[in-house]
N, C-alpha and C positions, 0 to 999 in steps of 0.2 A: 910140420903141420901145426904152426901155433895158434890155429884156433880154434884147435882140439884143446888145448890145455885149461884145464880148470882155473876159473879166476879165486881168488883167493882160496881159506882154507873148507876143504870138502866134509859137511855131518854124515855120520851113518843115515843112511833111509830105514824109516820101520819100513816091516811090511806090507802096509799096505801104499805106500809112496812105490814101493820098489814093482808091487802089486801094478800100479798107474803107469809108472814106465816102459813096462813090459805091453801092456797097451798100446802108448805112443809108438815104442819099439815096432810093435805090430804094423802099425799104418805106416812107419814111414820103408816098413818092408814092400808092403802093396804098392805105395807111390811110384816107388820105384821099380818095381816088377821083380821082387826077389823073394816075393813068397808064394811058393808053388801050390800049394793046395787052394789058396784061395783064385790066383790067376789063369789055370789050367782052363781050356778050352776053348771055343773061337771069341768069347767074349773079355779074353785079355786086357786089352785097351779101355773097354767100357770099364772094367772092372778098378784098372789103374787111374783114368779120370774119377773115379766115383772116390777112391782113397784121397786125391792129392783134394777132392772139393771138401772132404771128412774134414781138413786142416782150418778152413771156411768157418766150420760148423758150430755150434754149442757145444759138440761133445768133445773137441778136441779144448775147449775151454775147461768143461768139469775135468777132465781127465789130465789136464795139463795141472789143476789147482790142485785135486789128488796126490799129483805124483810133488809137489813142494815148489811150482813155479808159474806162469801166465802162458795163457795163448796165444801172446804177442811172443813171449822169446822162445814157444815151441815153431809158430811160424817163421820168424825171423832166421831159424836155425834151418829149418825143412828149405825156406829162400837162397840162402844162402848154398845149399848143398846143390841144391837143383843146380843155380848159376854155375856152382863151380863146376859141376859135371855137363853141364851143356857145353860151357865156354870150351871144355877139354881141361882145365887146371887139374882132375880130379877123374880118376877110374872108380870104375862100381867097384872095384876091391876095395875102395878107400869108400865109399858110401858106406859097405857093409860094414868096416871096423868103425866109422864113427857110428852108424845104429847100433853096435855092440856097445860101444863105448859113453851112448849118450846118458847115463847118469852123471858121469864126470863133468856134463855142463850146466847140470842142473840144481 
């Protein structure tokens, strides 16, 4: 998976950068349907449309410049994942460890 791998060398995040990713973290759990408390009941779907539009949004902006990066390379990333999990390159076990792992792109 090399394009998991961090490009150059990686800074410590203060806390509240690491505070913003845990955020990101969050939505691209919904996008994807892997956070249960929020997805749970018949309105699953709406609720995973309403996360992948969050990415769209303003707030996926502040919260992307928060966490130490832009909107464009939090989307670009979420782009990226989507494709490779539609096309099949990519299982939702591997979504889940890269939303573990995405401070390492960032």
């Amino acid at each position: 998976m090399d394009w998991l791998k961090p490009i150059g060398r990686r800074e410590d995040k203060t806390p509240e950068q690491k505070l913003a990713i845990g955020v990101l973290q969050t939505n691209f759990e919904d996008a994807f349907g892997l956070h249960d408390s929020f997805l749970l009941g018949p309105n699953k779907q709406t609720n995973m449309n309403t996360a992948k539009l969050w990415f769209e949004s303003g707030q996926c902006d502040f919260w992307s410049e928060c966490a130490g990066t832009t909107g464009d390379h939090i989307r670009s990333i979420f782009e990226n994942l989507t494709y490779r999990y539609n096309s099949g390159k990519i299982t939702i076990k591997d979504i889940k460890f890269a939303i573990l792992k995405l401070e390492l792109k960032l």
